[in-house]
C-alpha positions as CSV (number, residue, x, y, z in Angstrom):
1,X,97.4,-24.0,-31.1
2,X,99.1,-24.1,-34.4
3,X,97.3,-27.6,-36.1
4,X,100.5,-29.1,-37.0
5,X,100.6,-32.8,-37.3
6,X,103.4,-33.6,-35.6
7,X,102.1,-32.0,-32.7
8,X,98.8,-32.7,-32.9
9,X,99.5,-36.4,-32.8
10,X,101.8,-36.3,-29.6
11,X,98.5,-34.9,-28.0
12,X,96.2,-37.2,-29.3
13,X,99.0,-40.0,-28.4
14,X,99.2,-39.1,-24.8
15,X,95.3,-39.0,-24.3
16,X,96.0,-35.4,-22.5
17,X,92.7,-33.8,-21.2
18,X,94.4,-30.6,-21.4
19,X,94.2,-30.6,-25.6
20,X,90.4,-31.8,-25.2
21,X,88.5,-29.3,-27.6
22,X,91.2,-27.4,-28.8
23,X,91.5,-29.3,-32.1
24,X,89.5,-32.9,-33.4
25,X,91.2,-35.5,-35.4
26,X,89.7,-37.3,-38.6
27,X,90.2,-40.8,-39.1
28,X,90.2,-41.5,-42.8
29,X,90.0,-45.5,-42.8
30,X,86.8,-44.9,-40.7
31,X,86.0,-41.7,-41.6
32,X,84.5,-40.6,-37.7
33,X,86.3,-38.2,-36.3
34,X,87.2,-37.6,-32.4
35,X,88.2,-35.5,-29.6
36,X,92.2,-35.7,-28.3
37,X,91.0,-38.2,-25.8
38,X,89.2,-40.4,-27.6
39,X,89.3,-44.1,-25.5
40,X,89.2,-45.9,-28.6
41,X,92.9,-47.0,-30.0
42,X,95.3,-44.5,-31.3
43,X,95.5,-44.7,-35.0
44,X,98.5,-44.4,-37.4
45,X,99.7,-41.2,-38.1
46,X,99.2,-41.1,-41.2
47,X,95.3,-42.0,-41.1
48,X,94.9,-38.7,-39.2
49,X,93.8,-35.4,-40.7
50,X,93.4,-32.5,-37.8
51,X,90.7,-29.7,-37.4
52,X,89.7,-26.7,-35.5
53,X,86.1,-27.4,-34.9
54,X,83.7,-30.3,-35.5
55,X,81.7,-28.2,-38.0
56,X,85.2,-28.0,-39.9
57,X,85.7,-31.8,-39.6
58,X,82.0,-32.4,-40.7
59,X,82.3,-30.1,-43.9
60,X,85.3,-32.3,-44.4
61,X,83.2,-35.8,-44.7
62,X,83.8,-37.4,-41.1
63,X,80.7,-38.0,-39.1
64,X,81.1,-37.8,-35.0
65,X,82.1,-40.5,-32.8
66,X,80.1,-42.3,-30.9
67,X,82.4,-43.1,-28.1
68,X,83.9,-39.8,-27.2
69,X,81.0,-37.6,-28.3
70,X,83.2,-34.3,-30.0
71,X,80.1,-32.2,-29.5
72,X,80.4,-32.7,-25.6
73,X,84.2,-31.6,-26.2
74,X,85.4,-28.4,-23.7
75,X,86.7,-25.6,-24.9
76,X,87.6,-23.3,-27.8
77,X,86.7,-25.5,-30.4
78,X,84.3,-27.7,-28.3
79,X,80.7,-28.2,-28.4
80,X,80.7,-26.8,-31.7
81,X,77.6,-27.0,-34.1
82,X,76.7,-30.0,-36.8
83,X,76.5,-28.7,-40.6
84,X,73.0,-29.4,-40.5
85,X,72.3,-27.2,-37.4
86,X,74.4,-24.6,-37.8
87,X,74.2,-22.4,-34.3
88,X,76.3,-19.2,-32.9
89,X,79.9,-20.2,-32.6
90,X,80.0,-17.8,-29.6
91,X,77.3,-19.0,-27.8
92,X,78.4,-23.0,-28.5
93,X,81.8,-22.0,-27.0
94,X,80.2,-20.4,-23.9
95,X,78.5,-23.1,-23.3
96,X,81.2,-25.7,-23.2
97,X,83.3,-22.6,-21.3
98,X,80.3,-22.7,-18.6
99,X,80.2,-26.6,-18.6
100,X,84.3,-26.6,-17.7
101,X,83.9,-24.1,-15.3
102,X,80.9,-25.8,-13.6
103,X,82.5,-29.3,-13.2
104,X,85.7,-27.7,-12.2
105,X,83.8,-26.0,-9.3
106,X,81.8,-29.0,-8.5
107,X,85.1,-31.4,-8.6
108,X,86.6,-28.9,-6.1
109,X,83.7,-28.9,-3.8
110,X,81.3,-26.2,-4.9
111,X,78.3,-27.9,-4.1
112,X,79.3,-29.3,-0.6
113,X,79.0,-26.5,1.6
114,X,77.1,-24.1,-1.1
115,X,73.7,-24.4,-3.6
116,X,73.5,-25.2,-7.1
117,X,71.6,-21.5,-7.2
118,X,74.6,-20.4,-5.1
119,X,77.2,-21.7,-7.7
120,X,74.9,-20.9,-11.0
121,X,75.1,-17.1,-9.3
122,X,78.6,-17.3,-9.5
123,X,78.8,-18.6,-12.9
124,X,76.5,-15.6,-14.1
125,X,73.8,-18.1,-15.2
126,X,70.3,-19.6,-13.4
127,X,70.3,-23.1,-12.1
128,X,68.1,-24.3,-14.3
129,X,69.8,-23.5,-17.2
130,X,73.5,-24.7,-15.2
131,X,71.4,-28.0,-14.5
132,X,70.2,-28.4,-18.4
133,X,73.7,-27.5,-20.0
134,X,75.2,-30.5,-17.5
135,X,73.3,-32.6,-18.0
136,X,73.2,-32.7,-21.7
137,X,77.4,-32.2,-21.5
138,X,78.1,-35.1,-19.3
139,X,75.5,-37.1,-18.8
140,X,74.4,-36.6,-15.6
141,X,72.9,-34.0,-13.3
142,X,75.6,-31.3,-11.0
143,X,74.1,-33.0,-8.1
144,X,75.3,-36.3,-9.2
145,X,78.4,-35.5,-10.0
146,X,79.1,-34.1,-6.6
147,X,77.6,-37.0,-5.2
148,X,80.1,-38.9,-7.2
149,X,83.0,-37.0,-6.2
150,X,81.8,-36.9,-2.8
151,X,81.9,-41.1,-2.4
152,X,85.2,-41.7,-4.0
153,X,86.6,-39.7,-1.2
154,X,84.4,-40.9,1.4
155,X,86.4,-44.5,0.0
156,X,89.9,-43.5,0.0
157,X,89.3,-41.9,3.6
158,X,87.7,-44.7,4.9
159,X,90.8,-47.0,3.5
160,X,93.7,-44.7,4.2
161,X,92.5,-42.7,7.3
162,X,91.8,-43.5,11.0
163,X,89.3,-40.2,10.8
164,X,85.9,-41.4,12.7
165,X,83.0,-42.0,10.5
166,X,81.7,-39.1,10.8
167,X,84.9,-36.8,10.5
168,X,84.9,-38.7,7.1
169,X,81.2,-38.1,6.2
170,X,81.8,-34.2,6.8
171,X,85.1,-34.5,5.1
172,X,83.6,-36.2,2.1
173,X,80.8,-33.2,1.6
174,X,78.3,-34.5,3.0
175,X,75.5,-32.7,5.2
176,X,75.3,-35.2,7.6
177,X,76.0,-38.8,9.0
178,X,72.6,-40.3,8.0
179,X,72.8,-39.2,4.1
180,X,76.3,-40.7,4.1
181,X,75.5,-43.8,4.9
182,X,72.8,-44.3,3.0
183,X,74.5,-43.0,-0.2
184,X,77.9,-45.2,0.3
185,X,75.1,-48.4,1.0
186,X,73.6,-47.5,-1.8
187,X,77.0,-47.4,-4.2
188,X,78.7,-49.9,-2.6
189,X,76.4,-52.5,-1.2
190,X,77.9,-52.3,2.0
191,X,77.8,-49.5,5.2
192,X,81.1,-47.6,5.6
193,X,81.4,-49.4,8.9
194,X,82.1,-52.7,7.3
195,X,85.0,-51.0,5.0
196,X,86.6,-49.2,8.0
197,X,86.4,-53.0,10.3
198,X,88.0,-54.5,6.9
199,X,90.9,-51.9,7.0
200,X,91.4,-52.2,11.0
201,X,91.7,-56.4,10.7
202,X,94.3,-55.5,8.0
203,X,96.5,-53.6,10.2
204,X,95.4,-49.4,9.9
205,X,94.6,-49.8,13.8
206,X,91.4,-47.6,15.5
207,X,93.5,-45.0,17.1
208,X,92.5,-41.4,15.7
209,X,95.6,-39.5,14.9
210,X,95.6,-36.0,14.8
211,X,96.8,-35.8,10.7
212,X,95.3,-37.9,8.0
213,X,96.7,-38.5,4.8
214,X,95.8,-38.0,1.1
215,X,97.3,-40.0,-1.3
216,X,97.7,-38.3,-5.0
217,X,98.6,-41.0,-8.1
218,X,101.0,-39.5,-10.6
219,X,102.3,-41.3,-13.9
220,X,106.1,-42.1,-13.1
221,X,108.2,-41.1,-13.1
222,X,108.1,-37.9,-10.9
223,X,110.9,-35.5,-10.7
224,X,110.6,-34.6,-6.6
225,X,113.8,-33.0,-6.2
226,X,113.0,-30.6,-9.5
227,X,109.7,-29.8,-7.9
228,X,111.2,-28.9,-4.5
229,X,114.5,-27.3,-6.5
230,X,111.7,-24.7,-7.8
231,X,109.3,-24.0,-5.6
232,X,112.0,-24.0,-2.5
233,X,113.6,-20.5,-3.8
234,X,110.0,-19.0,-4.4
235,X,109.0,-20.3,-1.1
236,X,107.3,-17.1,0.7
237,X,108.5,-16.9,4.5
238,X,105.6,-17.9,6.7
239,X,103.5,-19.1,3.7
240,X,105.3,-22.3,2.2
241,X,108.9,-23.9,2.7
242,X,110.4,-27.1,1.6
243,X,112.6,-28.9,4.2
244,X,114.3,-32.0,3.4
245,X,112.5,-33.5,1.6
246,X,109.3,-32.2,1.9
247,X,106.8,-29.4,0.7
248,X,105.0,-27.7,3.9
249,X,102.2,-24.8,3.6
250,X,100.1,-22.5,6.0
251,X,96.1,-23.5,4.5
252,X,93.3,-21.7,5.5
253,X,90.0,-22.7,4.7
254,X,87.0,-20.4,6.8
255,X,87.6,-20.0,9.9
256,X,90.2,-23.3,10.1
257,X,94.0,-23.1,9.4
258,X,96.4,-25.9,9.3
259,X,100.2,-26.8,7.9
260,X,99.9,-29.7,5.5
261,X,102.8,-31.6,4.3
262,X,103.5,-33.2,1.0
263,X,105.9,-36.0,0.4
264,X,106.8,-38.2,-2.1
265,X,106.3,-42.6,-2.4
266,X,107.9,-43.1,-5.7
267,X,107.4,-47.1,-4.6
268,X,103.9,-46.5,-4.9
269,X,104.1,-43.9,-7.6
270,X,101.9,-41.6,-5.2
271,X,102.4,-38.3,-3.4
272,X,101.6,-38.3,0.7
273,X,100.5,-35.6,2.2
274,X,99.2,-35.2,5.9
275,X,96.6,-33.3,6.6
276,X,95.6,-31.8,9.4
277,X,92.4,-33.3,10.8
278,X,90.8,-29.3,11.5
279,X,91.5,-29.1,7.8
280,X,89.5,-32.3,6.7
281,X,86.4,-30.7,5.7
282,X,88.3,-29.1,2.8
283,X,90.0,-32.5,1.9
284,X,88.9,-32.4,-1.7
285,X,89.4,-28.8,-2.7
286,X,93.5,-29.6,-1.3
287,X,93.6,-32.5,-3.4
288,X,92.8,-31.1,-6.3
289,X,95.0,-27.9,-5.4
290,X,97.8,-30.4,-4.7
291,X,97.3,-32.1,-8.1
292,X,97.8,-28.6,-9.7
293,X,100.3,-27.6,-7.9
294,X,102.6,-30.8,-8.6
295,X,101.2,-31.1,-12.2
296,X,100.3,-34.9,-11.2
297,X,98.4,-35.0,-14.6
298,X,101.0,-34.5,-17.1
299,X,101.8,-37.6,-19.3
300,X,106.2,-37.7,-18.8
301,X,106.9,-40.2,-21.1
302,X,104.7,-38.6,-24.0
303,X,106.5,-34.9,-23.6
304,X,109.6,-36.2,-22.8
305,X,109.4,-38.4,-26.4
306,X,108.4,-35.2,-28.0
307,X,111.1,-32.7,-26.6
308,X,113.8,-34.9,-27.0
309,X,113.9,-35.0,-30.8
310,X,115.3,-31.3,-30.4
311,X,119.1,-31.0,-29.7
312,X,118.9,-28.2,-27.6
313,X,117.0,-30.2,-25.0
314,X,117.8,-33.9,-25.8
315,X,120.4,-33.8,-22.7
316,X,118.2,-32.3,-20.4
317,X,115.4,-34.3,-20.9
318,X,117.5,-37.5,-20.6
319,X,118.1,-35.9,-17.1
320,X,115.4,-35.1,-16.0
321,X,113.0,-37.1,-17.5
322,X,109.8,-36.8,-14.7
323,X,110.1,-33.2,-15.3
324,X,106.8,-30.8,-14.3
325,X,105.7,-28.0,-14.6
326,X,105.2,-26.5,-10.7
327,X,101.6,-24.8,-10.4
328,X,100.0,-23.0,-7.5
329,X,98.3,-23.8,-4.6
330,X,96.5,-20.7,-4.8
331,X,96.1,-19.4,-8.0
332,X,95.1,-15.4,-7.1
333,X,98.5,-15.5,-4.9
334,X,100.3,-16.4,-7.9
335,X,99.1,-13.7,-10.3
336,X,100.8,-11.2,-7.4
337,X,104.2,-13.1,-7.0
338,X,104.4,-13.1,-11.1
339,X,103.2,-8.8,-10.5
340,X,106.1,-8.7,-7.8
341,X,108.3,-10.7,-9.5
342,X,108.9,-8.2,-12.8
343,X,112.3,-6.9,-13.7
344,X,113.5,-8.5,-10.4
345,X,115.2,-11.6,-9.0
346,X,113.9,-14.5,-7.7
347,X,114.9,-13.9,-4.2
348,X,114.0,-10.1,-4.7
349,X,110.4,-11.2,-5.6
350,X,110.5,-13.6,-3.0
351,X,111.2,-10.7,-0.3
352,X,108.6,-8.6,-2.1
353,X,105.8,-11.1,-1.2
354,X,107.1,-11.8,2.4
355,X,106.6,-8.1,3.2
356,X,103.1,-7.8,1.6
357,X,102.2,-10.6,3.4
358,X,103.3,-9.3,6.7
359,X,101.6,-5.9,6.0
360,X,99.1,-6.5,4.6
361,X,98.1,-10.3,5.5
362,X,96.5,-12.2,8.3
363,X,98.5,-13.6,11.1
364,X,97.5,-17.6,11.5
365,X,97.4,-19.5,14.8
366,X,98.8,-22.9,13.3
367,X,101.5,-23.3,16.1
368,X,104.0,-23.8,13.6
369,X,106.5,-21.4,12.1
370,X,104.3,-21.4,8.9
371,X,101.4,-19.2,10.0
372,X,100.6,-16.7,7.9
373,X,98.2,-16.1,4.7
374,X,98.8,-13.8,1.7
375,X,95.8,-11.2,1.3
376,X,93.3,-12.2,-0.7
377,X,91.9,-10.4,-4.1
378,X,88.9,-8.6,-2.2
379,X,91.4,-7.4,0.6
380,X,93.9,-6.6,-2.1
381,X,91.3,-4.8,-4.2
382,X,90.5,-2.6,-1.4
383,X,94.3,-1.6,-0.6
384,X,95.8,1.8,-1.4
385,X,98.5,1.2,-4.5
386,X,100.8,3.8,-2.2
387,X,100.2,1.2,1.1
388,X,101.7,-1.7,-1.5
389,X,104.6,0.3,-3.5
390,X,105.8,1.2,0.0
391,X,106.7,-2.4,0.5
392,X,109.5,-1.8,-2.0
393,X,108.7,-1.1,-5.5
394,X,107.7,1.4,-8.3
395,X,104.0,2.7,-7.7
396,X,102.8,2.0,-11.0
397,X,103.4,-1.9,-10.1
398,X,101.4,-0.8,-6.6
399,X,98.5,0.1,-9.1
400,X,98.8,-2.9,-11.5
401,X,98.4,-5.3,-7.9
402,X,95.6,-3.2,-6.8
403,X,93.8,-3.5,-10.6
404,X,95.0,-7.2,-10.7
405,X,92.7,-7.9,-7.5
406,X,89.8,-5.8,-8.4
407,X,89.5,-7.6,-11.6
408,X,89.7,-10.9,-10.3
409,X,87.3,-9.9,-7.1
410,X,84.9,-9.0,-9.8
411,X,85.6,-12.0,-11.9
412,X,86.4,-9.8,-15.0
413,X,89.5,-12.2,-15.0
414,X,88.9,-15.8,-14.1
415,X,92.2,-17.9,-12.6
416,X,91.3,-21.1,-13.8
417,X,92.2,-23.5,-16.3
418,X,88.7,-23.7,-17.8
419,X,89.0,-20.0,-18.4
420,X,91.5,-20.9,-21.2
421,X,93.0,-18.1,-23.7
422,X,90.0,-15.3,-22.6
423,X,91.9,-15.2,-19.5
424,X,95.7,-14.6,-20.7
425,X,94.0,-11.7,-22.9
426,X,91.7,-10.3,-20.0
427,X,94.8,-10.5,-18.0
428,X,96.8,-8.4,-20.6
429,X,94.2,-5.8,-20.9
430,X,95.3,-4.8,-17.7
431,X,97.4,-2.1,-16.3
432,X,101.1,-3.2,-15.9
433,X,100.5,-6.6,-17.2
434,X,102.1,-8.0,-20.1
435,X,102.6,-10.9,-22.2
436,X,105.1,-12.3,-20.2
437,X,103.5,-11.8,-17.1
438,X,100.6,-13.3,-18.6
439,X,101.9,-16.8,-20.1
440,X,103.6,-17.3,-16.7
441,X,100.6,-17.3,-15.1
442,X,99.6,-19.6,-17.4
443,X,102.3,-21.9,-17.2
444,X,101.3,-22.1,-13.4
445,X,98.1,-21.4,-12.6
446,X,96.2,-21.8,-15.7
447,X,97.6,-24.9,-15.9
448,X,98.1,-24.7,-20.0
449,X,101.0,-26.8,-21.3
450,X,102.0,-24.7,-24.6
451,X,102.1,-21.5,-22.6
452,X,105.0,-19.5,-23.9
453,X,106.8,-16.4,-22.4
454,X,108.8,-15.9,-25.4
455,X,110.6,-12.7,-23.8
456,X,111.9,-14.0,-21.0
457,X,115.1,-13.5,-20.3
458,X,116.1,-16.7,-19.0
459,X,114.6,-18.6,-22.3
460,X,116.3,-16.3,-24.5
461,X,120.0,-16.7,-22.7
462,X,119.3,-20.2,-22.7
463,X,118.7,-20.6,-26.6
464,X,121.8,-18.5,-27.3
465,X,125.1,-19.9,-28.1
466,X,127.8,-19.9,-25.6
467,X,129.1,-16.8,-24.9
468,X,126.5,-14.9,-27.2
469,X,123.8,-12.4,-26.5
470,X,120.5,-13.6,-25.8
471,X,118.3,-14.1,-29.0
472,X,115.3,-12.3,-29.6
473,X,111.9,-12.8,-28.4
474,X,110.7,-13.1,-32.3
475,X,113.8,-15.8,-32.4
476,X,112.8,-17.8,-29.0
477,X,109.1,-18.0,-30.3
478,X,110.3,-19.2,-33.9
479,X,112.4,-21.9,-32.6
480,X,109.3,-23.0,-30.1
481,X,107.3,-24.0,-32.6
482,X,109.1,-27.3,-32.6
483,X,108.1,-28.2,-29.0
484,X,104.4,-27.7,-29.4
485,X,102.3,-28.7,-28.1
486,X,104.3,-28.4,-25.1
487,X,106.7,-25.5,-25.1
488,X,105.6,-24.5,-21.1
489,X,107.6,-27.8,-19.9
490,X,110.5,-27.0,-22.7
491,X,110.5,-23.8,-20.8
492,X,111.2,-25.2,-17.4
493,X,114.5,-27.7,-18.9
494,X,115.7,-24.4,-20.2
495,X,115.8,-22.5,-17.3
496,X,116.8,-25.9,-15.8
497,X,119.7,-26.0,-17.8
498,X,121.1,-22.3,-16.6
499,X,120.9,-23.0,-13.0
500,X,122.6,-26.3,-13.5
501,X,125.5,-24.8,-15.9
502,X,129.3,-24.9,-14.2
């Protein structure tokens, strides 16, 4: 990200974890300087001096804060080395890269049905040396964090569920009833029974349903009818649909499939979504897919005060002020649909991906309409690019699927936000993948904020004058620079304001 102040200080204004370790600001009246989302109050603007790394802010005079702990910071400029001890910048960032990754994984369940050897494998380290860089990041061991993890949604089931106690142990992570209870005694001073009798006397009732639901905060307000305007055309046939309303997908999760539903509460400033109780043991890894794939962590009020400032968007961000940025439920199955979706329509790529799923996917027994699952990258990796261009399209894109999945099978390209840049340009160094490919996947399932497909059509069309040809991808990126550092969601009013011209 370009360290420009203006930018810089929208970032550090809206506290957004997505900025943490990308850049540190120096505070000159104090002369400490912090990560993006420093707790401690927001200082004037023009107290603020902005640089890449803590070594560069050290050089520069300011000494580290002691409240959010820069060299704890994720990320490319994270974790970085003091002046005194200089160390190697690639090994710091790996470190901080390994850290994201880990807590990511362990935040999404890692550690529930799986081993900390089993997940330090799959990071490519031992679990001695996942357990040491951990602890020394955050504070506490994986194990605790889990643990952590695992009791807040042990709570929230126990309040907003009728699941039995131990359909909410198992859904929670935990191995069995007996640790459960002596964990959440142990946190909360009380046995879960006495939450679930205090929840039942306020009205929840003990009947078991067969759904449970999961309710996901958001800062208002929330755009829902954007969110369901998007992902309704993209919407693969026996995958996902939006009726009314509501956002319904096929989920599978081992050997257990289900069709969870998403609404919206704006009253509450929450999203509902009911769950199927086969699907509970999975309830955290669907929240936080849920939470990615609504972009429930965006700050609306901050991007919406920076975008407005340019004329080209000022009207549609007065209407559409909750705007987000859809993500992806599964972020594999995205990379594909943005493969399928080159040099074609939405509704052409849409068609694309029902056929490969009914090819080459796996029939579900949901006993709903939605009941079937996109292949996955190892099935994928093992398909014949002739067996995937016959499903209507060029070979070469057959190829660049087939590549696509081996490298992601071998985890030569990461999908996932903590993977950060090294995965747009591991994505690029494939076959049939280019830079626009590349930022849409990580406008969606990256989850990064200033992703910028500069040559998309759309974006160009949009930033030309009325009647004129579209401007050039040098021209879209050059007049970008203005809505850093959040050009992904200036992206989405853009294309927002074509489908909504007369």
């Amino acid at each position: 990200m370009e360290l420009d102040a203006a930018h810089c200080y929208r970032a550090i204004a809206a506290r957004d974890p997505r900025f943490d370790g990308v850049f540190f600001v120096g505070v000159t009246t104090t002369g400490v300087y912090c990560r993006p989302i420093c707790p401690a109050r927001t200082p004037r603007r023009d107290r603020c001096t902005y640089h890449r790394t803590a070594a560069e802010a050290e050089r520069a005079g300011f000494r580290a804060c002691f409240r959010c702990r820069p060299e704890l910071a994720p990320g490319d400029g994270g974790a970085r080395a003091s002046a005194a001890a200089p160390a190697s910048p690639a090994s710091v960032d790996a470190t901080a890269r390994l850290v994201a990754r880990a807590v990511a994984r362990i935040e999404a369940g890692a550690l529930d049905d799986g081993s900390l050897e089993g997940l330090a494998a799959e990071l490519g380290v031992t679990d001695r040396h996942l357990r040491r860089v951990v602890q020394d990041a955050v504070g506490a061991a994986p194990i605790e964090l889990a643990q952590t993890r695992r009791l807040a949604m042990a709570k929230q089931l126990l309040h907003d569920t009728t699941l039995p106690l131990t359909e909410v142990a198992f859904a929670s992570g935990f191995a069995s009833v007996r640790r459960f209870n002596a964990a959440f005694r142990a946190r909360f001073g009380a046995p879960p029974q006495r939450v679930r009798r205090a929840v039942a006397v306020a009205g929840a009732g003990p009947a078991v349903a067969p759904t449970f639901e999961l309710r996901l905060g958001y800062r208002a307000p929330l755009d829902w009818a954007g969110l369901l305007g998007y992902l309704g055309p993209r919407a693969i046939p026996g995958v996902e649909e939006v009726v009314g309303a509501a956002w319904r997908r096929a989920v599978v999760v081992g050997d257990r499939v289900g069709v969870l539903e998403v609404r919206d509460a704006p009253a509450r400033a929450q999203l509902v979504a009911t769950v199927p109780v086969a699907l509970a043991p999975a309830a955290r890894t669907i929240a936080a897919r849920l939470r990615a794939v609504f972009d429930l962590d965006a700050h609306p009020g901050a991007i919406a005060g920076a975008l407005a400032g340019d004329r080209r968007l000022a009207a549609a961000v007065r209407a559409r002020p909750g705007l987000r940025v859809p993500g992806a439920f599964d972020p594999f199955e995205l990379a594909v649909r943005a493969v399928l979706g080159q040099q074609v329509s939405v509704r052409g790529a849409t068609t694309l991906a029902a056929r490969l799923g009914e090819r080459l996917g796996e029939p579900l027994r949901t006993g709903d309409p939605l009941a079937r699952a996109l292949p996955g990258a190892a099935r994928l990796a093992q398909a014949r690019p002739e067996a995937i261009a016959a499903i209507g399209m060029p070979l070469a894109r057959g190829r660049a699927i087939v590549e696509l999945a081996r490298a992601v099978a071998e985890r030569r390209v990461v999908l996932d936000g903590a993977a950060g840049a090294a995965a747009v340009v591991a994505l690029e160094a494939l076959p049939g993948i280019g830079p626009w490919t590349a930022q849409y996947v990580a406008m969606r399932a990256l989850r990064w904020p200033d992703a910028f497909p500069a040559g998309d059509l759309g974006v160009r069309k949009a930033l030309a004058r009325a009647g004129a040809a579209p401007v050039t991808a040098a021209e879209a990126a050059r007049r970008a620079e203005a809505w850093r550092p959040w050009r992904a969601y200036a992206v989405l009013h853009l294309w927002r304001t074509l489908s909504e011209a007369p």
